[in-house]
C-alpha positions in Angstrom: 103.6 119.6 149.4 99.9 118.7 149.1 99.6 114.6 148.2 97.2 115.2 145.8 98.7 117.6 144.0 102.4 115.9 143.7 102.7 114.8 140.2 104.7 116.1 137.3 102.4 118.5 135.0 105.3 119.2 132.3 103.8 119.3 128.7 100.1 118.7 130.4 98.1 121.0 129.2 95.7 123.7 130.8 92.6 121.9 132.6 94.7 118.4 132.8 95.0 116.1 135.1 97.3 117.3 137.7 96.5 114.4 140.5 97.2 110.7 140.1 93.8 109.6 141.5 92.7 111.6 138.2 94.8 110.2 135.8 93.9 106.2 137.6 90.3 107.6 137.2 90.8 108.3 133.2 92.6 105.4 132.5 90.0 102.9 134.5 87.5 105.4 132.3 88.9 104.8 128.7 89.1 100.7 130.0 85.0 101.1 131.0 83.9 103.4 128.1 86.2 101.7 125.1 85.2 98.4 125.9 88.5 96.6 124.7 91.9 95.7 126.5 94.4 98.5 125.6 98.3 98.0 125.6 100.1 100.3 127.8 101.6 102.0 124.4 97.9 102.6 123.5 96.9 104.2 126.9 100.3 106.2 126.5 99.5 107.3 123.2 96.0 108.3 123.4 96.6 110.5 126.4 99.6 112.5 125.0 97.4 112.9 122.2 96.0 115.8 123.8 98.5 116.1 126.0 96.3 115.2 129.4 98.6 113.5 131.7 102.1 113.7 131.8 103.7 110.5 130.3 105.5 109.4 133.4 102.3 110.3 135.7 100.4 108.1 133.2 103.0 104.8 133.6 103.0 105.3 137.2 99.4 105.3 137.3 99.4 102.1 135.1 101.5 100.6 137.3 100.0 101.0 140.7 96.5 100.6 139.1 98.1 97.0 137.9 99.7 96.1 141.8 96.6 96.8 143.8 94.2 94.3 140.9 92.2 97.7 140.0 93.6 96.6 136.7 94.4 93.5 134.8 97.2 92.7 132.6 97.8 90.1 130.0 100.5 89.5 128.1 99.3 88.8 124.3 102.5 87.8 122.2 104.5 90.7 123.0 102.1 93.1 124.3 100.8 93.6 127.6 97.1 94.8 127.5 95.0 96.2 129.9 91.5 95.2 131.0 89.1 96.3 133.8 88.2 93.3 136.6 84.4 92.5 135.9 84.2 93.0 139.3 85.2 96.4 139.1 83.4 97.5 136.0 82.1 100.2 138.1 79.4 102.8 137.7 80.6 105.3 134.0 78.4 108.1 136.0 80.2 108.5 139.2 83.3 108.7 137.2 81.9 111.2 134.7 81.6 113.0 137.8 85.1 112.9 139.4 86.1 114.0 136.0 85.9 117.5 133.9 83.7 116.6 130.8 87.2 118.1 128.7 89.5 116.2 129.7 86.9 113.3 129.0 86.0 114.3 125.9 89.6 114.5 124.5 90.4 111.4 125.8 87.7 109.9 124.1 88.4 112.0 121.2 92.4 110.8 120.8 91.3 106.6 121.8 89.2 106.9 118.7 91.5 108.4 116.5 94.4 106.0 118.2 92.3 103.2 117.4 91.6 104.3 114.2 95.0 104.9 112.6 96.0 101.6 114.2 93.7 99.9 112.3 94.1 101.6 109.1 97.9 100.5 109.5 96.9 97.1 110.2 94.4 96.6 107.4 96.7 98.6 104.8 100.3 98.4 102.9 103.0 101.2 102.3 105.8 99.8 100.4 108.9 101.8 98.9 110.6 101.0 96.1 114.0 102.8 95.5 114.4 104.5 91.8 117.6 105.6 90.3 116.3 109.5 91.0 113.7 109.2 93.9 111.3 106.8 95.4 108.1 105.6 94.4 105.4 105.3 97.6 102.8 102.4 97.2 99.8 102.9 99.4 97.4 100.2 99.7 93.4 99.9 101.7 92.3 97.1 102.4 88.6 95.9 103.8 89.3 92.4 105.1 89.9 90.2 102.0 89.1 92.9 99.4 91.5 95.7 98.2 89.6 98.8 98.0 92.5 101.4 96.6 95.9 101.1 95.6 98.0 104.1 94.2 101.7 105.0 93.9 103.3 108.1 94.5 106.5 109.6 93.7 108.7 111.7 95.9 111.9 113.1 96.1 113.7 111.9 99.0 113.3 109.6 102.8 112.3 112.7 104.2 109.5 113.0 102.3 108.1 109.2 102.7 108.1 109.5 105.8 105.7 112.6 106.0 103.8 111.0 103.1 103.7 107.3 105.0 102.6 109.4 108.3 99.9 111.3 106.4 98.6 108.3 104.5 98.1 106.4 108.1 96.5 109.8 109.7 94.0 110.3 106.8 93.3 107.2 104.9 89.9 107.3 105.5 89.5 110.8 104.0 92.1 110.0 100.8 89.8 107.3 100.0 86.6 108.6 100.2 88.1 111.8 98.4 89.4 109.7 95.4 86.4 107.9 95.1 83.9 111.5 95.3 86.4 112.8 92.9 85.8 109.8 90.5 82.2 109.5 90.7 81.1 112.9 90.6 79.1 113.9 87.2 
């Protein structure tokens, strides 16, 4: 079996990364390009995104990235971020061109929406509030110290606050600036 090629590829999908020195690449990439520490959940999730990298390639990777110093990790609170050595913030271009500009841009592509939904989650509120027939669904947006949006929804049953809860975080963005167009418009 060829070392390079000895990784799992299950639910990777076509053009992936099929190598580890790939997936260490990407990761070391996303650390470079994002400039931010990343948690291991967050390296997880934005590379399953579009499924990339196989999940257990991708720890594995994170691991022996971490063991040999190519990577540091921190523990904040309860969360162990990730963070390139300054002295291996190392040249973006040679990486671009270890790596096909796809699996680049997708992983740029998920990190963005990653980081996007998990601020959206941090800066907003979904509260439920049981009724004798149904739930009500509060959804609030915050900017900092101001509340930009608040609205309450009703729906039938759990099954549906969790898909409304789950589409809220995906899309706040857009159910915000739609509610506002829909307001303003003459």
């Amino acid at each position: 079996m060829d070392q390079e090629k000895n990784t799992f590829s299950e639910g990777v999908v076509p053009g992936g990364l099929t190598t580890s020195p790939e997936i260490k690449l990407l990761i070391c990439y996303l650390l470079k390009t994002l400039r931010q520490p990343l948690s291991r959940s967050q390296i997880n999730e934005i590379l399953q995104e579009y499924p990339v990298a196989n999940y257990f390639e991708v720890n594995q990777a994170l691991s022996e990235l971490v063991k040999n110093g190519s990577v540091l990790s921190e523990l904040s609170g309860d969360t162990e971020l990730m963070t390139l050595p300054g002295k291996l913030m190392f040249d973006v271009a040679a990486i671009e061109r270890s790596l096909p500009r796809s699996v680049r841009e997708k992983a740029m592509s998920a990190a963005l929406q990653v980081l996007a939904r998990e601020r959206v989650k941090r800066e907003s509120r979904v509260e439920v509030t049981k009724l004798a027939h149904g739930f009500h669904v509060s959804f609030t947006i915050n900017d900092m110290d101001t509340e930009l949006l608040a609205l309450k929804v009703y729906v039938a049953d759990e099954g549906q606050i969790e898909t409304v809860k789950r589409n809220f975080y995906a899309n706040a963005v857009a159910i915000y600036s739609n509610i506002i167009s829909a307001l303003t418009v003459e």
